[in-house]
N, CA and C atoms as an extended XYZ file, in Angstrom:
507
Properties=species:S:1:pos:R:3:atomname:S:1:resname:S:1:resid:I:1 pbc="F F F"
N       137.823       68.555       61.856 N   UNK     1
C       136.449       69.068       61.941 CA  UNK     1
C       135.790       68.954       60.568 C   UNK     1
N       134.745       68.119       60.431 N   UNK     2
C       134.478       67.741       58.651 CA  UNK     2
C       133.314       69.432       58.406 C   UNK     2
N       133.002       70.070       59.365 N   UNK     3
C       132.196       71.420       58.862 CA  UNK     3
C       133.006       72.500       58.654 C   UNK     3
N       132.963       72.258       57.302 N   UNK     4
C       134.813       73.686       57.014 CA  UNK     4
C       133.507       74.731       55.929 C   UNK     4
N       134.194       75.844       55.792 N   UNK     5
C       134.164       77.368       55.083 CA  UNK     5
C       133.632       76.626       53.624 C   UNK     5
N       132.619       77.426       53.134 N   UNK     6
C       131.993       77.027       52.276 CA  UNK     6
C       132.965       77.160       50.948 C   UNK     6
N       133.568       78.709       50.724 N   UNK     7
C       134.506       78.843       50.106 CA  UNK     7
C       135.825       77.638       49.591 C   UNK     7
N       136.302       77.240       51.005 N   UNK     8
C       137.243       76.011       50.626 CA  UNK     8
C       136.668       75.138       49.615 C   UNK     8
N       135.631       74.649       49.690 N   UNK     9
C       135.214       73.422       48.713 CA  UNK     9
C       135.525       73.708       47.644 C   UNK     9
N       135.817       72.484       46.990 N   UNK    10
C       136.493       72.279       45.333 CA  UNK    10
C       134.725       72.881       44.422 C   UNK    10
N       135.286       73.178       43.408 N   UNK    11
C       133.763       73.464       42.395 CA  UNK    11
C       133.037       71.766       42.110 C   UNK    11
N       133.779       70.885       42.142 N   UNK    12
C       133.523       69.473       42.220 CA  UNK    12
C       132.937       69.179       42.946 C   UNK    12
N       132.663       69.442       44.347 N   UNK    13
C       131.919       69.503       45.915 CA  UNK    13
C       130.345       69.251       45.542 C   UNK    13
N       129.719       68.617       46.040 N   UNK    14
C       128.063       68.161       45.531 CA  UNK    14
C       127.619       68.811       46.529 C   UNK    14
N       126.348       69.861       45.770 N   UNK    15
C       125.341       70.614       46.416 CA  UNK    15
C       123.857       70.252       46.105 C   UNK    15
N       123.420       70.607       47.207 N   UNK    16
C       122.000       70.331       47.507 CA  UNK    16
C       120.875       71.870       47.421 C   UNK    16
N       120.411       72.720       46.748 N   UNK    17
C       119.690       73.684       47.231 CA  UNK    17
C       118.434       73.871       47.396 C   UNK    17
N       118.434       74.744       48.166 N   UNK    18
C       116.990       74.732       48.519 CA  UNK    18
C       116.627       75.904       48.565 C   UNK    18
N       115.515       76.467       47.848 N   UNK    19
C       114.998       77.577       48.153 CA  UNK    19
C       113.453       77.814       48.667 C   UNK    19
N       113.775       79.533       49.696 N   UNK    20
C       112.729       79.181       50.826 CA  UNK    20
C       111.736       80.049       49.713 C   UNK    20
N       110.219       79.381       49.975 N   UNK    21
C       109.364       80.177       49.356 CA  UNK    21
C       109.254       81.748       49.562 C   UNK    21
N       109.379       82.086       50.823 N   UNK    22
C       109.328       83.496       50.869 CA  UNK    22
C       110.937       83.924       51.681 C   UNK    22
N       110.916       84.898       51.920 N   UNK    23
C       112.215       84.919       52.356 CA  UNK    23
C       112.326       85.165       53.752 C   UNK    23
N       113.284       84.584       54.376 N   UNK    24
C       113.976       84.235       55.760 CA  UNK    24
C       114.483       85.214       56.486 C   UNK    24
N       114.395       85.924       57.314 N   UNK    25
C       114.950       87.241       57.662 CA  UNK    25
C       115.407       87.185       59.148 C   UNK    25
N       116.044       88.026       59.820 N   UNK    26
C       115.759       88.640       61.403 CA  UNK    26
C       116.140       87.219       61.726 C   UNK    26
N       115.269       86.843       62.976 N   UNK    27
C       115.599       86.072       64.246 CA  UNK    27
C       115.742       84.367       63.280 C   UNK    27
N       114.674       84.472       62.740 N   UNK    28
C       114.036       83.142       61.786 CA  UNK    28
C       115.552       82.865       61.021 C   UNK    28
N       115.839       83.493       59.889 N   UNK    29
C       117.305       83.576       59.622 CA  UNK    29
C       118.574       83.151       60.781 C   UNK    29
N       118.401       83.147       61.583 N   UNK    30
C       119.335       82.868       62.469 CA  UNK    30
C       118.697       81.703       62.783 C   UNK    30
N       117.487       81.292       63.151 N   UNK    31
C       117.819       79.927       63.429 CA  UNK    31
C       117.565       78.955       62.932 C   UNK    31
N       117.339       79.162       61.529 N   UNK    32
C       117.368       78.396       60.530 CA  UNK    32
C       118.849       77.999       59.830 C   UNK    32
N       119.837       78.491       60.111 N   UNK    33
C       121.389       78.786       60.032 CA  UNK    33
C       121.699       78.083       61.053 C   UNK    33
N       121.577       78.356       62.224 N   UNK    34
C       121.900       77.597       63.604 CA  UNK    34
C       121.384       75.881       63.865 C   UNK    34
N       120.144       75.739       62.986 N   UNK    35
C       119.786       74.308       62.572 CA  UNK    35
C       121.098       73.794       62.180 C   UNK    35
N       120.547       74.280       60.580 N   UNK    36
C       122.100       73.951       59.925 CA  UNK    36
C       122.700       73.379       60.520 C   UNK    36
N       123.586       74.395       61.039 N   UNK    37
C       125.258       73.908       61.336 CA  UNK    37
C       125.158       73.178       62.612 C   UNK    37
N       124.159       73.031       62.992 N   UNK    38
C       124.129       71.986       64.040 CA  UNK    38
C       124.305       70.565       63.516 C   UNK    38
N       123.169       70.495       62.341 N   UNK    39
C       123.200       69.522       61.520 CA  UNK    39
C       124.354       69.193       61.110 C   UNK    39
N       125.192       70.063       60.593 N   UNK    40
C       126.561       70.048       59.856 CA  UNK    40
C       127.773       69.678       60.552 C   UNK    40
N       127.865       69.893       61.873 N   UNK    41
C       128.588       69.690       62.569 CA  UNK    41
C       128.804       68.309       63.304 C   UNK    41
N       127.810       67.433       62.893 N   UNK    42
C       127.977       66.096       63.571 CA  UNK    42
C       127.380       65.303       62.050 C   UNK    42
N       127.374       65.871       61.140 N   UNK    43
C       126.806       64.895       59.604 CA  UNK    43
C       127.334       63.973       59.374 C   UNK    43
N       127.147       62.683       59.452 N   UNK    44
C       127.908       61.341       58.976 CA  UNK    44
C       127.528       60.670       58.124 C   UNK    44
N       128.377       59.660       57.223 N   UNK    45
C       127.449       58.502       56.813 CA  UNK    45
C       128.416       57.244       56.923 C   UNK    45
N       127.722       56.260       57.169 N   UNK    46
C       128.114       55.287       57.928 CA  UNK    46
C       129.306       55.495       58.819 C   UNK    46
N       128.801       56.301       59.557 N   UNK    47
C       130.014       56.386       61.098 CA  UNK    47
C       130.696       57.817       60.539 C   UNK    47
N       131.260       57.757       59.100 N   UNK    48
C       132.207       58.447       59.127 CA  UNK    48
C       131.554       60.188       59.042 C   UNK    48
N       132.580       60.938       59.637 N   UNK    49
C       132.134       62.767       59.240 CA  UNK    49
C       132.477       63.381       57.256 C   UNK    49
N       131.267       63.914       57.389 N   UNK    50
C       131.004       64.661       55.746 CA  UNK    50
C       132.222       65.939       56.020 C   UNK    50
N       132.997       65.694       55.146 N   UNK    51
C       133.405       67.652       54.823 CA  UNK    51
C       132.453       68.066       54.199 C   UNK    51
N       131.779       68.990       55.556 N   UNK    52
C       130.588       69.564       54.686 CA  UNK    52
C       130.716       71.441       54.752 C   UNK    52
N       129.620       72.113       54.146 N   UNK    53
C       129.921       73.375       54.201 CA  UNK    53
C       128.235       73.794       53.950 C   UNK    53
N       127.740       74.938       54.136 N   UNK    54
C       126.602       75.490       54.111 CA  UNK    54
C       126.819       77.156       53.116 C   UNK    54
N       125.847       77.756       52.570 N   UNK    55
C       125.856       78.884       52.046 CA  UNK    55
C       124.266       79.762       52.352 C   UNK    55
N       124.471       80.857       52.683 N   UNK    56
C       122.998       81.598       52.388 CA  UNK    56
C       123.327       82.524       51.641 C   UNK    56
N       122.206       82.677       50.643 N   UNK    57
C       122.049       84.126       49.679 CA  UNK    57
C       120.920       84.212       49.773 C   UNK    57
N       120.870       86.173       49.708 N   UNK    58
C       119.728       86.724       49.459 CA  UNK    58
C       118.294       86.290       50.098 C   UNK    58
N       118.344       85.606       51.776 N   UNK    59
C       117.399       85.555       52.601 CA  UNK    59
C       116.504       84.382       52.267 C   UNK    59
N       117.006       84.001       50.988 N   UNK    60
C       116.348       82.757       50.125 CA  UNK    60
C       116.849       81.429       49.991 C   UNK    60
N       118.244       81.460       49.032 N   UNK    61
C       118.439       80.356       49.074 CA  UNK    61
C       119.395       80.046       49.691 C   UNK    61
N       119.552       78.362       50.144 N   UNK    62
C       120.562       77.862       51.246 CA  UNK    62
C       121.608       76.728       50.678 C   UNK    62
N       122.699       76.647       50.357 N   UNK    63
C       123.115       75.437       49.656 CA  UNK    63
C       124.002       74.891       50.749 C   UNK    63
N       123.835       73.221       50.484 N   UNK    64
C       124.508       72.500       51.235 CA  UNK    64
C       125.332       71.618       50.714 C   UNK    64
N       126.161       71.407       51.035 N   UNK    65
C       127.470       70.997       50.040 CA  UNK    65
C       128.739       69.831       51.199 C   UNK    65
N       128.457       68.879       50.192 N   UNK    66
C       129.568       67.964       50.843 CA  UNK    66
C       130.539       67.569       49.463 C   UNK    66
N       132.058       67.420       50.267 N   UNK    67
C       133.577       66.897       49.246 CA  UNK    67
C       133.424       65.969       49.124 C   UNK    67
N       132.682       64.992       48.137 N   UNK    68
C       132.585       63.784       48.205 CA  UNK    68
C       134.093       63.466       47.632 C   UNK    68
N       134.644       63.932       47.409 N   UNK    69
C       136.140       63.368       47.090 CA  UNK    69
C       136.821       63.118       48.758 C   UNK    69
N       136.333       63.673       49.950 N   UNK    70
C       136.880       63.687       51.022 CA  UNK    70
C       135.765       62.446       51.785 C   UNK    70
N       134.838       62.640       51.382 N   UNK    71
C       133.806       61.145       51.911 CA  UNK    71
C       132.597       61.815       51.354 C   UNK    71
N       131.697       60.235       50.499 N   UNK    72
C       130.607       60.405       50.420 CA  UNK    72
C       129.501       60.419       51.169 C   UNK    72
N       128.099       61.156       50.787 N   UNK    73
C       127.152       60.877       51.278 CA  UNK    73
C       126.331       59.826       51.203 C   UNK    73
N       125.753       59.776       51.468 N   UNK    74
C       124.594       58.331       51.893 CA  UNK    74
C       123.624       59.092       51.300 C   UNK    74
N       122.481       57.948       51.392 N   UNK    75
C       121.176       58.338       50.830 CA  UNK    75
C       120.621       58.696       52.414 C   UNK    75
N       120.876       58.037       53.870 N   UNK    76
C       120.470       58.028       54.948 CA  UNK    76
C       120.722       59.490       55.182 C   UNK    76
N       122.032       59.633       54.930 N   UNK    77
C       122.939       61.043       55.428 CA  UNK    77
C       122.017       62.382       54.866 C   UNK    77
N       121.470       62.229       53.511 N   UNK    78
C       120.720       62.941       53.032 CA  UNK    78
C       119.767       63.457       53.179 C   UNK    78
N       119.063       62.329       53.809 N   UNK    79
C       117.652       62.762       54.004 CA  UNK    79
C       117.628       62.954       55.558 C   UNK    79
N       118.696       62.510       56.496 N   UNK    80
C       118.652       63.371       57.375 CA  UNK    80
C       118.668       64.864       57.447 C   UNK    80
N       119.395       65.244       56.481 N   UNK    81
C       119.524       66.996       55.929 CA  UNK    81
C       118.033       67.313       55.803 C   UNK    81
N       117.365       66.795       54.713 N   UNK    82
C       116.278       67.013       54.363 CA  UNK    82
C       114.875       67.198       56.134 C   UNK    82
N       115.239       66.043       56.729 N   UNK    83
C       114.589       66.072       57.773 CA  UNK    83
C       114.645       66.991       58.095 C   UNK    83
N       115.811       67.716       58.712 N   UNK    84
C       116.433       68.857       59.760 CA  UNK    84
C       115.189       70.130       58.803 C   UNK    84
N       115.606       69.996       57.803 N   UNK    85
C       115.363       71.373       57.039 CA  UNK    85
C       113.603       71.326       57.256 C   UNK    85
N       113.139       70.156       56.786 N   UNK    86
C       111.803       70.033       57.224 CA  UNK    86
C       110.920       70.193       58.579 C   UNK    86
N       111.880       69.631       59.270 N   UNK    87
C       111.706       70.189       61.060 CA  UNK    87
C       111.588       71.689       61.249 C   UNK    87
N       112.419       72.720       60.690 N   UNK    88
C       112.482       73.828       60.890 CA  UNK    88
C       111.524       75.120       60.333 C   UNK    88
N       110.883       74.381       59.285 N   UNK    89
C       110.307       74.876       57.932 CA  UNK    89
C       109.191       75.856       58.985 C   UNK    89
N       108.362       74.984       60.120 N   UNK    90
C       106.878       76.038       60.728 CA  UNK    90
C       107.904       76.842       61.224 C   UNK    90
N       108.992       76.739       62.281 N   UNK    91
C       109.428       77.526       63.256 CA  UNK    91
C       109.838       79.153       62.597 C   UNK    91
N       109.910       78.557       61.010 N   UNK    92
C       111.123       80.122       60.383 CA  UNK    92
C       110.014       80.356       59.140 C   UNK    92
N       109.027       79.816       58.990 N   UNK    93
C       107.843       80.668       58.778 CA  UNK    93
C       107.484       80.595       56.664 C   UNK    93
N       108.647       79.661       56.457 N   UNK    94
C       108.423       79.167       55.080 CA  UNK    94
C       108.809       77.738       54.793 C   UNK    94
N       108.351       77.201       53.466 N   UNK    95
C       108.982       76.293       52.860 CA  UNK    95
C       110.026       75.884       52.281 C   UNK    95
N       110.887       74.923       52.395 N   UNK    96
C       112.500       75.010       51.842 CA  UNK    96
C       112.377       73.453       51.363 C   UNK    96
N       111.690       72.843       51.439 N   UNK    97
C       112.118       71.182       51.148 CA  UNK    97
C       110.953       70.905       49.754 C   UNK    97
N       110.260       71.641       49.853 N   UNK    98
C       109.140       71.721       49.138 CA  UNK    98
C       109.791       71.459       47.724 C   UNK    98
N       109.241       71.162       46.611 N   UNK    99
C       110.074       71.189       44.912 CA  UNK    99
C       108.912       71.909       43.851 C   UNK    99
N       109.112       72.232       42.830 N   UNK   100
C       108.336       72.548       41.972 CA  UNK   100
C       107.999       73.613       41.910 C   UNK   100
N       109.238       74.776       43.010 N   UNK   101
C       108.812       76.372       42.635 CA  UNK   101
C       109.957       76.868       41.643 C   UNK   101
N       109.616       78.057       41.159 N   UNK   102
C       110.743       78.402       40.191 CA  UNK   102
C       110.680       79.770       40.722 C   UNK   102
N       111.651       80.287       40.899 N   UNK   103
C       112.818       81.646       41.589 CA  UNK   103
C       113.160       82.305       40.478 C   UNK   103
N       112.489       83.452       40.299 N   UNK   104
C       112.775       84.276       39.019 CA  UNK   104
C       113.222       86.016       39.911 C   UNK   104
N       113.770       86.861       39.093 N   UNK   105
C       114.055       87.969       39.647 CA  UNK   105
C       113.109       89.051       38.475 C   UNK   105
N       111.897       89.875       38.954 N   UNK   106
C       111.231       90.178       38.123 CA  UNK   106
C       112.275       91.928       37.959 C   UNK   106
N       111.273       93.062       37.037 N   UNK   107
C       111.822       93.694       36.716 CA  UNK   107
C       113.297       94.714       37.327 C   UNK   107
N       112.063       94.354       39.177 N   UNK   108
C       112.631       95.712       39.993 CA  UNK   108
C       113.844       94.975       40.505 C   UNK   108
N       114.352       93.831       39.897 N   UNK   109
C       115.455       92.990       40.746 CA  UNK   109
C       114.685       92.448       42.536 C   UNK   109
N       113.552       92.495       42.331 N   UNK   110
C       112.930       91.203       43.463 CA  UNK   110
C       112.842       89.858       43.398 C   UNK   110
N       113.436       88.898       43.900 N   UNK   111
C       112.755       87.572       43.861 CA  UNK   111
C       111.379       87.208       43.842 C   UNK   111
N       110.898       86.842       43.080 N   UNK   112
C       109.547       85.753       43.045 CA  UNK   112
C       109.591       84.472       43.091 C   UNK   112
N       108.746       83.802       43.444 N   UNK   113
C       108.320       82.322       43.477 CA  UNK   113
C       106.790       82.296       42.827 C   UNK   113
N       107.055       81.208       41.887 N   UNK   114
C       105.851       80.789       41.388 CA  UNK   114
C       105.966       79.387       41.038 C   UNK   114
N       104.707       78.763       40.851 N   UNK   115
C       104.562       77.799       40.484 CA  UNK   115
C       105.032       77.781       38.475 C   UNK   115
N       105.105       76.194       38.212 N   UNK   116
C       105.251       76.533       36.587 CA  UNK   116
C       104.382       76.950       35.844 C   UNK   116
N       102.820       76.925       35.967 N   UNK   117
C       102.112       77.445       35.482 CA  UNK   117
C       101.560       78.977       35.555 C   UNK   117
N       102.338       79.441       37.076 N   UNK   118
C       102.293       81.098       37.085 CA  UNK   118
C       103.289       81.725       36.331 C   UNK   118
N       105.014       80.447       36.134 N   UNK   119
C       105.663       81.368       35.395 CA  UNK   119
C       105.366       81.004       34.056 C   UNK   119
N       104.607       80.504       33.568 N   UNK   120
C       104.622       80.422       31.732 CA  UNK   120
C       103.180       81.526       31.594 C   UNK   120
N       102.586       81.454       32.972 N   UNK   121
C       101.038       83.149       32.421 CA  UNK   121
C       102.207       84.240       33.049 C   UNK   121
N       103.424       84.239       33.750 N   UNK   122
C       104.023       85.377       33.225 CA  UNK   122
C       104.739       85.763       32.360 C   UNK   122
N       105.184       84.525       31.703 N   UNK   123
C       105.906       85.066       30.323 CA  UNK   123
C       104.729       85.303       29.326 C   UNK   123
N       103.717       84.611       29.282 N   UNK   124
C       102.667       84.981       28.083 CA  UNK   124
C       102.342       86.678       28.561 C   UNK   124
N       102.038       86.888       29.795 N   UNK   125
C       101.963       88.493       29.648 CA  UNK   125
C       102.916       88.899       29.781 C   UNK   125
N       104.173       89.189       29.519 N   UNK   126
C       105.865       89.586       29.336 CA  UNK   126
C       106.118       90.059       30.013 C   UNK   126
N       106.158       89.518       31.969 N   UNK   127
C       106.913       89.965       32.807 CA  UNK   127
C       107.882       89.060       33.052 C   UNK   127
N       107.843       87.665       32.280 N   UNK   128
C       109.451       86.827       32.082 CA  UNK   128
C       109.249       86.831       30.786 C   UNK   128
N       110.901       87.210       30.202 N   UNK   129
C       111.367       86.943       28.616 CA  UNK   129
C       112.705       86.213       29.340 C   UNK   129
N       113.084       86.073       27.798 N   UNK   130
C       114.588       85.124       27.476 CA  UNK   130
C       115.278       85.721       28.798 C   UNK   130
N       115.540       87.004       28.921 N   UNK   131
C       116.464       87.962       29.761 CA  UNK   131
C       116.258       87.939       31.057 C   UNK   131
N       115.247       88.010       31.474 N   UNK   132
C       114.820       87.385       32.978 CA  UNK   132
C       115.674       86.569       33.546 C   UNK   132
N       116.459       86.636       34.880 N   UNK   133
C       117.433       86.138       35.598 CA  UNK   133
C       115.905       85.339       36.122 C   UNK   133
N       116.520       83.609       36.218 N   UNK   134
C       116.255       82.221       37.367 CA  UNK   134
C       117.305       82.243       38.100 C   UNK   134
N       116.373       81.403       39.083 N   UNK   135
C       117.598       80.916       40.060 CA  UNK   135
C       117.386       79.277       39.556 C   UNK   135
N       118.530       78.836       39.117 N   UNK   136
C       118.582       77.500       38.580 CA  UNK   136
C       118.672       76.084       39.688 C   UNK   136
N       117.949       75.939       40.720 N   UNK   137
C       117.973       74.688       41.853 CA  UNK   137
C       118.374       73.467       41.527 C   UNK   137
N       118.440       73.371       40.331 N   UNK   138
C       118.797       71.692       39.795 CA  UNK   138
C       120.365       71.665       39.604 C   UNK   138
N       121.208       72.813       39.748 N   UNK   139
C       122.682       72.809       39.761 CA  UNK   139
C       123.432       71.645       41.021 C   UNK   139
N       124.081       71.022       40.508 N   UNK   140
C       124.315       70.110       41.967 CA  UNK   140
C       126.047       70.127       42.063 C   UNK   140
N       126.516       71.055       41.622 N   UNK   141
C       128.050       70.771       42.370 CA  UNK   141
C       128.373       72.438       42.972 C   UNK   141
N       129.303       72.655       43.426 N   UNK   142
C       129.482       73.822       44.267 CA  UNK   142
C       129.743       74.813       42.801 C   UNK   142
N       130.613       74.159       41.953 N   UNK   143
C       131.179       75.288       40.886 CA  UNK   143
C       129.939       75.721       40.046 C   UNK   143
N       128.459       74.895       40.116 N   UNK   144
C       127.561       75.482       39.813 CA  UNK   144
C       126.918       76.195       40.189 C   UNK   144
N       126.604       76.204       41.781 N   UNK   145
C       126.115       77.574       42.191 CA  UNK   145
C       127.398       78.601       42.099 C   UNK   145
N       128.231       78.200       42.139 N   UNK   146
C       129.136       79.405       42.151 CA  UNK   146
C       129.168       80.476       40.897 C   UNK   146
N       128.822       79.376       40.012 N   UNK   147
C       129.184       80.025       38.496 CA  UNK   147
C       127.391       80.378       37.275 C   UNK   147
N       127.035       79.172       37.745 N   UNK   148
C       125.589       79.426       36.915 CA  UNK   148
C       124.410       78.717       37.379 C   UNK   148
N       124.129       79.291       38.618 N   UNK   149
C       122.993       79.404       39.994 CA  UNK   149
C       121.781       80.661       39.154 C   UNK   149
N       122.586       81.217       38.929 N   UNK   150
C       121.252       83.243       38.571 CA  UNK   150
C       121.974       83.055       37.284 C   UNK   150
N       120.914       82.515       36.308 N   UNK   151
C       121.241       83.764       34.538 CA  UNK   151
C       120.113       83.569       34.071 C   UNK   151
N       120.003       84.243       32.761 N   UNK   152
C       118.752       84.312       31.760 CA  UNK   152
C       118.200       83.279       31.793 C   UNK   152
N       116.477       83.441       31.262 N   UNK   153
C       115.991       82.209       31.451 CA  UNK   153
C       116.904       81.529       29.746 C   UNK   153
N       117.300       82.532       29.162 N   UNK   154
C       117.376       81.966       27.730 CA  UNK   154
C       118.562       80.859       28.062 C   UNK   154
N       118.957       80.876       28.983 N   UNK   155
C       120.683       79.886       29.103 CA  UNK   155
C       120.224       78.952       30.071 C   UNK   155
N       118.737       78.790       30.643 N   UNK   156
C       118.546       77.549       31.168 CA  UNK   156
C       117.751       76.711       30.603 C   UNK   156
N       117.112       75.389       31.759 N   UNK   157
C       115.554       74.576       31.303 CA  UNK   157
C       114.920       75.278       31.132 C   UNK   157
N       114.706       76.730       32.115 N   UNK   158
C       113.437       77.570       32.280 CA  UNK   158
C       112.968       78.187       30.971 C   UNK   158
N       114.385       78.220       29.954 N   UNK   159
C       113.952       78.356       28.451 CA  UNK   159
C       112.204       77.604       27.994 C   UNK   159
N       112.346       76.101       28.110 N   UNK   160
C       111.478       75.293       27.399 CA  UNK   160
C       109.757       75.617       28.265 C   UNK   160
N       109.835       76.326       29.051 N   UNK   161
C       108.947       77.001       29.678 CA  UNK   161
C       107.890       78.528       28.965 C   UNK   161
N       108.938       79.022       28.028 N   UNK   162
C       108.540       79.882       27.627 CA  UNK   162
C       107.617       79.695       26.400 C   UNK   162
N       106.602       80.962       26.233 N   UNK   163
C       105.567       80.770       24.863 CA  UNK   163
C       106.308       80.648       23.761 C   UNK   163
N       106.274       80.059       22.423 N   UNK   164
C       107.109       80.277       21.518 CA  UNK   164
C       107.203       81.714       20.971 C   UNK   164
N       107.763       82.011       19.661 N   UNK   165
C       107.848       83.847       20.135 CA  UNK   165
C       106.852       83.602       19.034 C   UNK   165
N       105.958       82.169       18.206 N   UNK   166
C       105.164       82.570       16.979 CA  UNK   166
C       103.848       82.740       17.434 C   UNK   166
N       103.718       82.813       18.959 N   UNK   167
C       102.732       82.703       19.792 CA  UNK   167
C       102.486       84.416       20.079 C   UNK   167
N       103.882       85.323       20.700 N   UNK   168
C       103.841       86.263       21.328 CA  UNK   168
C       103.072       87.312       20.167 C   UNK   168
N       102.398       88.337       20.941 N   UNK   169
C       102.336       89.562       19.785 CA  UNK   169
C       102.662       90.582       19.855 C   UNK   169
């Protein structure tokens, strides 16, 4: 069966994430999951089945993850994913394929989404500093979401985003 436990995958395992602009909940959550693994359960590329695996956190983000040490993906195989996810996007009531949002966790520990120019007018008025947890989307193997998916903006790109501090007052 190439759709195994997300857990099993090596940290080597290539991930795909996606995060939904607002968050996914209740019924929508379920069948945005049930896409998925529909998807997941018959994923091929050229003929052959992906060991693949799926993840949800926090109603937001979704990672999809194939062993390319067990078979690679395709570029076809891929953007069939992408399709599926795009197919589903009106039914569950947000965006997930979309690019160019940035996932910050503001004071009260809530997720936000903003564009890059909402998060650099929120660091100029200091509701993102260095310390501010991202969610980092450009991570692409499993041991990266596993390990450094959420930290400071100071330990990511989202750094070069920020005002300089000869700017701040």
């Amino acid at each position: 069966m190439p759709k195994v436990d997300f857990e099993s995958l090596p940290d080597s395992a290539r991930v795909w994430i996606f995060g939904a602009e607002s968050p996914v909940v209740g019924q929508a959550s379920d069948d945005l999951l049930a896409a998925v693994d529909r998807h997941l359960s018959s994923w091929k590329a050229h003929g052959a089945p992906l060991v693949c695996a799926r993840d949800w956190v926090g109603n937001r983000f979704l990672a999809v993850a194939v062993d390319e040490a067990a078979t690679g993906a395709s570029g076809c195989s891929i953007d069939g994913m992408f399709r599926v996810l795009a197919d589903v996007e009106e039914a569950v009531g947000t965006s997930l394929v979309g690019g160019g949002r940035i996932f910050w966790r503001d004071e009260g520990g809530a997720i936000r989404t903003s564009s890059r120019n909402e998060f650099v007018s929120a660091a100029r008025e200091g509701e993102v500093t260095e310390s501010t947890k991202v969610f980092d989307t450009t991570v692409n193997t499993v041991g990266g979401w596993r390990g450094s998916f959420e930290r400071p903006v100071g330990e990511t790109w989202h750094s070069k985003l920020l005002p300089s501090t000869a700017t701040k007052e």
